[in-house]
DOFI-987268 format. One line per 8 residues: their letters; for each residue x, y negated, z negated of C-alpha. Coordinates in Angstrom, 3 decimals, padded with zeros to 6 digits. Layout:
<pts>
a = X Y Z | ...
</pts>
This chain:
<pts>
xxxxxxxx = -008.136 012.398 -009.283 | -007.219 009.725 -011.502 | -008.980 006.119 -012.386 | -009.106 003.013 -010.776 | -010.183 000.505 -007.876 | -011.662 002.273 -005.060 | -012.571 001.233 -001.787 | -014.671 002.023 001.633
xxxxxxxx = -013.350 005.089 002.474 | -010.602 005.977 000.422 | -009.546 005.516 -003.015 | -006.550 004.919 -005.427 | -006.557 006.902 -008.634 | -003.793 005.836 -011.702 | -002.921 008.752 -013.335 | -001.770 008.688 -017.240
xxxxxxxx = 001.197 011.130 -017.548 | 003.143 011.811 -020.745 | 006.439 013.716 -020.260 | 008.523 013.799 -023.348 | 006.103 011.770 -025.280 | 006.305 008.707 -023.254 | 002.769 007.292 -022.066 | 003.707 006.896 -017.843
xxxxxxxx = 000.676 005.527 -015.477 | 001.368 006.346 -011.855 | -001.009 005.116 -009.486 | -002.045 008.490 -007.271 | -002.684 009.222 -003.994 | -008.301 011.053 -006.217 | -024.162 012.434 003.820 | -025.336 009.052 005.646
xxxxxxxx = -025.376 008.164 009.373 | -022.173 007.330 011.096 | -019.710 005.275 008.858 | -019.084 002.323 010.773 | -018.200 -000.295 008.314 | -014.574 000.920 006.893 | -011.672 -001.936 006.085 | -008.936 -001.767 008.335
xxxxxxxx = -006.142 000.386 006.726 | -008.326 002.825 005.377 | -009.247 004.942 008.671 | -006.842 007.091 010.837 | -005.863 004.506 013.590 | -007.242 005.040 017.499 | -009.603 008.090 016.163 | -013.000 008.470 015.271
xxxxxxxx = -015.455 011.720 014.704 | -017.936 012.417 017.127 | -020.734 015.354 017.269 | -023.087 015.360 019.890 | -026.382 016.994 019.649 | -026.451 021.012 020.247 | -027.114 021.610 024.216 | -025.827 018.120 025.134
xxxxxxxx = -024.753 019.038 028.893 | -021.101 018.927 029.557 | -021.462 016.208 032.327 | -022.877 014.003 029.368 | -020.543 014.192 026.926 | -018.011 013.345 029.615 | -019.728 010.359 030.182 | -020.293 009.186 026.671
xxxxxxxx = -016.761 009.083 026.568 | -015.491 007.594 029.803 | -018.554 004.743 028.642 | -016.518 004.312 025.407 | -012.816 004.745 026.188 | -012.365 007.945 024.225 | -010.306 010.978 024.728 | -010.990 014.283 022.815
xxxxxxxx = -007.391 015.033 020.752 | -009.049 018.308 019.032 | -012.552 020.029 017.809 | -013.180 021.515 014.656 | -014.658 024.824 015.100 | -017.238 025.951 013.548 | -019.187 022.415 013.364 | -018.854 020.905 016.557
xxxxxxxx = -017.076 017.299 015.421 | -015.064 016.231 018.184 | -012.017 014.126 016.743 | -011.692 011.527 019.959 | -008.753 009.408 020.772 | -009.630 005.019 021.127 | -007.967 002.498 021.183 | -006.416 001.416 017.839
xxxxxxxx = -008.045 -001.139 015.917 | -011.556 -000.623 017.948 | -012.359 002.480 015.398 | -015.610 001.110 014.178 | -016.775 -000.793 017.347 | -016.267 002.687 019.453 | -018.133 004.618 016.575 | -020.859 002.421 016.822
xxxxxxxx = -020.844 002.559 020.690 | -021.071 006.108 020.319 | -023.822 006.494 017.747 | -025.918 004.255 020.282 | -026.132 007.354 023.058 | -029.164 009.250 022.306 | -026.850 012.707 022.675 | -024.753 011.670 019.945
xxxxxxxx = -025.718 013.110 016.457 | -023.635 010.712 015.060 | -020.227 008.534 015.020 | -017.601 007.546 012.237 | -014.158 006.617 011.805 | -011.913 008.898 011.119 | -011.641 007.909 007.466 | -009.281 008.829 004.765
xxxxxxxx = -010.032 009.928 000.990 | -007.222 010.390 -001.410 | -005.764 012.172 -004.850 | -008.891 012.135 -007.694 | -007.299 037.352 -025.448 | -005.078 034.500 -026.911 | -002.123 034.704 -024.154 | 001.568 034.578 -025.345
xxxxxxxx = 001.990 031.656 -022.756 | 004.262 029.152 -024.859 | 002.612 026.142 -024.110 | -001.029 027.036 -024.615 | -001.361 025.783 -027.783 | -001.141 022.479 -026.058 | -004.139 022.981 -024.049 | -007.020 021.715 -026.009
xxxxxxxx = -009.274 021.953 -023.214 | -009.221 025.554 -022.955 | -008.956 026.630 -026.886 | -009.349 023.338 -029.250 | -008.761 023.820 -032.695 | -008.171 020.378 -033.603 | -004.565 020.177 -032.170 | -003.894 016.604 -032.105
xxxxxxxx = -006.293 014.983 -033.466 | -009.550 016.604 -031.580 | -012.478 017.953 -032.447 | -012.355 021.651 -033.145 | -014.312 023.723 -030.537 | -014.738 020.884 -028.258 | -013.353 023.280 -025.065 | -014.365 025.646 -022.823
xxxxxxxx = -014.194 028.686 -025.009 | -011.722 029.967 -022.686 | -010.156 033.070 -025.233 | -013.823 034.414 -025.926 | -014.699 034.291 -022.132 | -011.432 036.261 -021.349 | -012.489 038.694 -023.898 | -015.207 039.702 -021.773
xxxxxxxx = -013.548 038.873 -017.929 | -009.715 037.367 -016.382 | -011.245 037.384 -013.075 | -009.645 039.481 -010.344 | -007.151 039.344 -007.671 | -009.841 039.442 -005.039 | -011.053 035.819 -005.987 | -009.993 033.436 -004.405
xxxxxxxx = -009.604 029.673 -005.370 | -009.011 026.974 -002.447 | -007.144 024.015 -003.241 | -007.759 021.490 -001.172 | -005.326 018.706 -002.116 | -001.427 017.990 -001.632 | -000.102 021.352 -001.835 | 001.065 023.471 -004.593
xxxxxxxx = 005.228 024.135 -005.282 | 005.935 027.405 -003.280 | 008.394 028.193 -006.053 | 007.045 027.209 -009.940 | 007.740 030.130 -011.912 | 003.741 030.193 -012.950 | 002.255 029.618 -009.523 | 004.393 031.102 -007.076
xxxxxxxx = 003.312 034.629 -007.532 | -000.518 033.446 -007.123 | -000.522 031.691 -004.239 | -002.468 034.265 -001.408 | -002.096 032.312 001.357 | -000.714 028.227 002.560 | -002.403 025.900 005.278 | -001.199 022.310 006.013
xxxxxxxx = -003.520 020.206 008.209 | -001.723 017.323 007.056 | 001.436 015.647 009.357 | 003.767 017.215 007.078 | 006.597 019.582 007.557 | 005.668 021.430 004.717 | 002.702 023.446 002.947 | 004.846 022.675 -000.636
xxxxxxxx = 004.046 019.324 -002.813 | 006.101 016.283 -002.276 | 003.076 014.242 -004.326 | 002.534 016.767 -007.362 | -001.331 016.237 -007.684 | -002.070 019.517 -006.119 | 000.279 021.931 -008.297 | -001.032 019.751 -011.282
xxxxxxxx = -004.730 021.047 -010.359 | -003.678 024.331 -009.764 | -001.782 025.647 -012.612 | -005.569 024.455 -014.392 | -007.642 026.776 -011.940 | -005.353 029.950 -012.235 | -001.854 029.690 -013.461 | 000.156 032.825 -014.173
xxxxxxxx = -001.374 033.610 -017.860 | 000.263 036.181 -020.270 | 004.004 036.044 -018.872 | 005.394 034.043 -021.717 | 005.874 030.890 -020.010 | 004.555 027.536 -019.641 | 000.670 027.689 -019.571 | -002.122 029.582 -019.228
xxxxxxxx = -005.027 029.516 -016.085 | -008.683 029.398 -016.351 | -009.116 032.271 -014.205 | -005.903 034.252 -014.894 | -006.442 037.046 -012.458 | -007.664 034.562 -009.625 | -005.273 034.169 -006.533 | -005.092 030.713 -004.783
xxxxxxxx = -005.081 029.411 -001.274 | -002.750 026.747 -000.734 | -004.525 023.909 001.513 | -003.081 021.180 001.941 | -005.085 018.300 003.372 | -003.718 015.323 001.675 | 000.229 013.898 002.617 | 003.353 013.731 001.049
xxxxxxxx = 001.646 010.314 -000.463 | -001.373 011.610 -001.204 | -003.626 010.737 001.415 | -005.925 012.801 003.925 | -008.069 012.129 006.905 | -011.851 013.085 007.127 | -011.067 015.501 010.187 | -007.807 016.894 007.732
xxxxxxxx = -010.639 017.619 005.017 | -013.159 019.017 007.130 | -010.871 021.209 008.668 | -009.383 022.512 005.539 | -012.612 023.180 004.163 | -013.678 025.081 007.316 | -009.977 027.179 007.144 | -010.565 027.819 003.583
xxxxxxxx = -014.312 029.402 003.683 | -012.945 031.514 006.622 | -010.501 032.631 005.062 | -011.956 034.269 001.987 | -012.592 031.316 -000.382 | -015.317 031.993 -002.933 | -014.182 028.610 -004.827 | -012.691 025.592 -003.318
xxxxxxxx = -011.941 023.108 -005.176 | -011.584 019.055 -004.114 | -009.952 016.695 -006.553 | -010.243 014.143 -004.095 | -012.947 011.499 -002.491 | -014.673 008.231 -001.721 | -017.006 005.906 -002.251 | -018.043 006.230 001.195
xxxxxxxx = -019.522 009.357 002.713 | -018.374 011.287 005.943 | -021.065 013.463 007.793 | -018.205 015.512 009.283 | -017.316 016.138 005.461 | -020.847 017.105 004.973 | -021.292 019.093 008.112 | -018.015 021.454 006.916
xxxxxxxx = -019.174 021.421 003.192 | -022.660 022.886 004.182 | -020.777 025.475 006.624 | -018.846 026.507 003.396 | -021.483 027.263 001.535 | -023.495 029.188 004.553 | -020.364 031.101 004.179 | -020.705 032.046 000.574
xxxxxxxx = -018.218 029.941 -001.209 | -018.808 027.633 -004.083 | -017.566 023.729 -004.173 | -016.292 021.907 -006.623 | -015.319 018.264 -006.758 | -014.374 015.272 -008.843 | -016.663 012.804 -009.786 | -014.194 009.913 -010.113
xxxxxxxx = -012.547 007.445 -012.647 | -013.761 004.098 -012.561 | -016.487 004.399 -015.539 | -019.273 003.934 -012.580 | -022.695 005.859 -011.575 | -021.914 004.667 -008.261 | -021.588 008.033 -006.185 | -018.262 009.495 -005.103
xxxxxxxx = -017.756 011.672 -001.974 | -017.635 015.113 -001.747 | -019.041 015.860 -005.063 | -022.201 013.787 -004.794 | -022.661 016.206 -001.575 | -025.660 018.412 -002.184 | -023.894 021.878 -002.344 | -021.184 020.475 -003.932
xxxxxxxx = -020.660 020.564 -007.599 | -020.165 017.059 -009.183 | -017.976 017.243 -011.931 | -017.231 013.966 -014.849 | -014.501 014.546 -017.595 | -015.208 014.763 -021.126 | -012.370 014.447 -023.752 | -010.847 016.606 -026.396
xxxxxxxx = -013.438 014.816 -029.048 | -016.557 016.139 -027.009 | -017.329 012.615 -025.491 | -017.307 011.198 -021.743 | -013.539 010.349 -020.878 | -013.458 007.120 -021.132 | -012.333 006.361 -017.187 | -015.150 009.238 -015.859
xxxxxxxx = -017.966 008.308 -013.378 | -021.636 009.733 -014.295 | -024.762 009.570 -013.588 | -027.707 011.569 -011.923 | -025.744 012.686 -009.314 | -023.342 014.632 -011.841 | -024.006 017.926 -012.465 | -021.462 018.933 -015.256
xxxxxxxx = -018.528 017.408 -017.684 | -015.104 019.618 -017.848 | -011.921 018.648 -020.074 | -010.267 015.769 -018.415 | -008.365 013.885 -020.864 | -004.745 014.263 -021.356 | -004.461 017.989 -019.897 | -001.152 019.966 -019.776
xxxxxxxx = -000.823 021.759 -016.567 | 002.071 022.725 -014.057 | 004.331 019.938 -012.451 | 006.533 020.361 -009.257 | 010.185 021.804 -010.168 | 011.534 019.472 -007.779 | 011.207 016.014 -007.034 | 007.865 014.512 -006.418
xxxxxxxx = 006.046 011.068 -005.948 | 004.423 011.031 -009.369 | 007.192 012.222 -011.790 | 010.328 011.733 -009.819 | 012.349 014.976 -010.538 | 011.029 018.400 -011.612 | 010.025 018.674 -014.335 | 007.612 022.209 -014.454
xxxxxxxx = 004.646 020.911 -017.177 | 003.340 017.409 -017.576 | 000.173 016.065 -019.271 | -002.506 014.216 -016.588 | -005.947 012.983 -016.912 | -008.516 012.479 -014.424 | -011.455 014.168 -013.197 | -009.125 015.589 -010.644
xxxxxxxx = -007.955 017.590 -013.691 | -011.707 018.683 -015.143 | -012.223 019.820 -011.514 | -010.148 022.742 -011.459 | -011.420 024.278 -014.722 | -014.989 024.403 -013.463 | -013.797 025.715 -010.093 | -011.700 028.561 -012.351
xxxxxxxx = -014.863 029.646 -014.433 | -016.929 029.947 -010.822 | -013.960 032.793 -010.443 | -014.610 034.564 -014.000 | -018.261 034.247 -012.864 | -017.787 036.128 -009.273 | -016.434 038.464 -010.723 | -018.439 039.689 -013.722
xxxxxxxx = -021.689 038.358 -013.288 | -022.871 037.372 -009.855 | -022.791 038.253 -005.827 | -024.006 035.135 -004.489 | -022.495 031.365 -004.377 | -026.183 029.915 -005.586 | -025.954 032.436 -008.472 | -022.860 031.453 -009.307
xxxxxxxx = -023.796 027.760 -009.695 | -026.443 027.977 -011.217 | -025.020 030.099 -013.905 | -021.985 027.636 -014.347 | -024.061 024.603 -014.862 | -026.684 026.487 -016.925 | -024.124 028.033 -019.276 | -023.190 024.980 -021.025
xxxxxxxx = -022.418 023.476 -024.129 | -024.688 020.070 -024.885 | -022.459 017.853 -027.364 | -025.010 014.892 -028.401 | -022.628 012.422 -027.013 | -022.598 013.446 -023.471 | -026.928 013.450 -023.861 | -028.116 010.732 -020.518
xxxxxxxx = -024.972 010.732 -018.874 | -025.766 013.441 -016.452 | -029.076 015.504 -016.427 | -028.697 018.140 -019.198 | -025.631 015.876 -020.725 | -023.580 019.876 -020.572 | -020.132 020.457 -020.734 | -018.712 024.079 -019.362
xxxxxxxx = -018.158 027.003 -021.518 | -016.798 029.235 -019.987 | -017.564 032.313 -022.324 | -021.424 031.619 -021.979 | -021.174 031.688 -018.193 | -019.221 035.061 -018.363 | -021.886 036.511 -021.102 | -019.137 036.739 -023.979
xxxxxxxx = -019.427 036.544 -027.837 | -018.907 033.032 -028.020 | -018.355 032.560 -031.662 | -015.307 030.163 -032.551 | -011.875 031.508 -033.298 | -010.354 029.017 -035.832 | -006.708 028.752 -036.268 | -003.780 027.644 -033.993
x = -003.468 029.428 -030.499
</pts>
């Protein structure tokens, strides 16, 4: 999720992106009662999200929507949101019609959020945020100790990482062979990434590490799950989202990870983020990049874990959101990751590695620690949390931006020897 303007319910994100040392900025596709007050534009038109309360009769509910107009297109199991057909450009009037019947638990729009051992990997001496040693000006040891936590655990093959976002490039020669298992609950004809965002994110969570190309993953035994909830230009519905998350902690997520959001909330959101974590799985999401405290949706969600950038000098990104709500800083500033071999929306033609910055991109590093952490040191999601936010580092800079001002370290969540390593990766 990159920085800029956001507003209602979704946002635009402008993502810096150097390829071949050119400075590119591409703009990118990054719980309260019953959202009602959306722009026009930024909601699914003719739907809107309805849940009725638990033992609402059936003769009711088919009431409540003859009253209003409405049509039931689908349901998403597991939380009981119908998403309910109306007549286009009446989305908030019909929500609000609908939150008035005392069965209804509440109403919204359908709204849309959008994209925010040393390893012989060629590249990795490019990624500061996972070994820094200076490289480029930085600050040495301002990273996630990622080379001392790997001493101690890679993760494993039975992890894993759900990213929720605009797919990931079935074929990239360092993702391909990670990717466990694709879901599209967006209207495109494909579960591969037309935007890039997505395979940007994941090559940070888990890239293939050790195989002598490109760069290296956080969790570098971790196996991914392909969900892809936002379009071919970067933008996803509430229901898409909710649905995705739902799939994902079905399907054996233990991690999913959202570099994506809004300034306003969704309750359907919140209902599937709290089913997701009933199930066991830990959430991760971007905090956003417009500099604000003002709170960003899904990661100021209670069981969600609200993530700011810090850059490769040990400060708050300049572009990163913070505040109270926040409840840990990642890398986020100029980070190499993977890049669709094929065209794209945000670099045009393939290009396999590209720098990007944005909380979107400290996301995915938090999310791949949560992996190291299931599997070497905990057996429950809440364990797991705590021990990621807990096992930080404190730079003085980052003090009263977030409570405990910490930014992850990864070899003090694993229990590693955590001493620095010096020298070039």
């Amino acid at each position: 999720m990159g920085r800029h303007a956001m507003n209602a319910l979704s946002w635009r994100v402008s993502f810096p992106v150097i390829i071949a040392g050119a400075l590119v900025l591409v703009l990118l596709l990054g719980r309260q009662n019953a959202p009602t007050t959306a722009a026009q534009g930024d909601v699914v038109p003719g739907e809107v999200l309805v849940k009725f309360r638990p033992g609402t009769p059936g003769q009711a509910i088919a009431e409540a929507h003859r009253q209003n107009g409405g049509r039931v297109k689908e349901e998403i199991p597991g939380i009981g949101v119908q998403v309910v057909q109306v007549p286009p450009g009446q989305e908030r009037a019909r929500a609000a019609a609908y939150a008035r019947n005392p069965n209804v638990l509440y109403a919204e729009p359908n709204g849309l959020w959008e994209a925010v051992g040393i390893p012989n990997d060629p590249r990795f001496g490019d990624q500061w945020g996972l070994h820094n040693t200076g490289q480029s000006g930085g600050t040495a040891d301002a990273d996630i100790d990622a080379p001392e936590a790997w001493d101690t655990a890679t993760g494993s093959d039975t992890i894993l990482i759900a990213i929720l976002d605009t797919g990931i490039d079935q074929s990239h020669e360092d993702l391909a062979s990670k990717i466990y298992r694709n879901a599209n609950f967006t209207r495109s004809r494909t579960v591969d990434d037309k935007y890039g965002h997505g395979t940007h994110v994941a090559g940070i969570a888990a890239a293939v590490t050790n195989n002598g190309l490109g760069v290296a993953g956080t969790c570098p035994a971790c196996r991914l799950l392909n969900v892809k909830v936002l379009d071919d230009n970067g933008s996803g519905s509430w229901s898409a989202i909710a649905r995705g998350i739902k799939w994902a902690a079905d399907n054996g997520a233990r991690v999913i990870n959202m570099s994506l959001g809004g300034y306003s909330a969704s309750s359907t959101v919140q209902d599937a983020v709290d089913y997701a974590w009933g199930k066991g799985a830990v959430l991760v999401a971007a905090a956003g990049n417009d500099n604000t405290t003002s709170k960003l949706y899904p990661a100021a969600y209670d069981n969600v874990i609200a993530v700011a950038a810090t850059d490769r000098n040990d400060r708050k990104a300049s572009f990163s959101n913070y505040g109270d709500w926040v409840d840990i800083g990642a890398p986020g500033a100029t980070i190499l990751s993977t890049a669709p071999d094929h065209r794209n929306r945000i670099w045009g033609s393939g290009v396999k590695y590209a720098y990007g910055s944005g909380t979107s991109m400290a996301t995915p590093f938090v999310a791949g620690v949560a992996g190291l952490v299931w599997a070497s040191a905990c057996s429950t999601n809440a364990c797991v949390r705590s021990t990621v936010e807990g096992a930080v580092d404190t730079p003085s800079a980052l003090g009263g931006l977030w409570p405990g001002g910490g930014r992850l370290n990864a070899c003090k969540a694993v229990g590693g020897s955590c001493s620095y390593h010096p020298g070039s990766p």
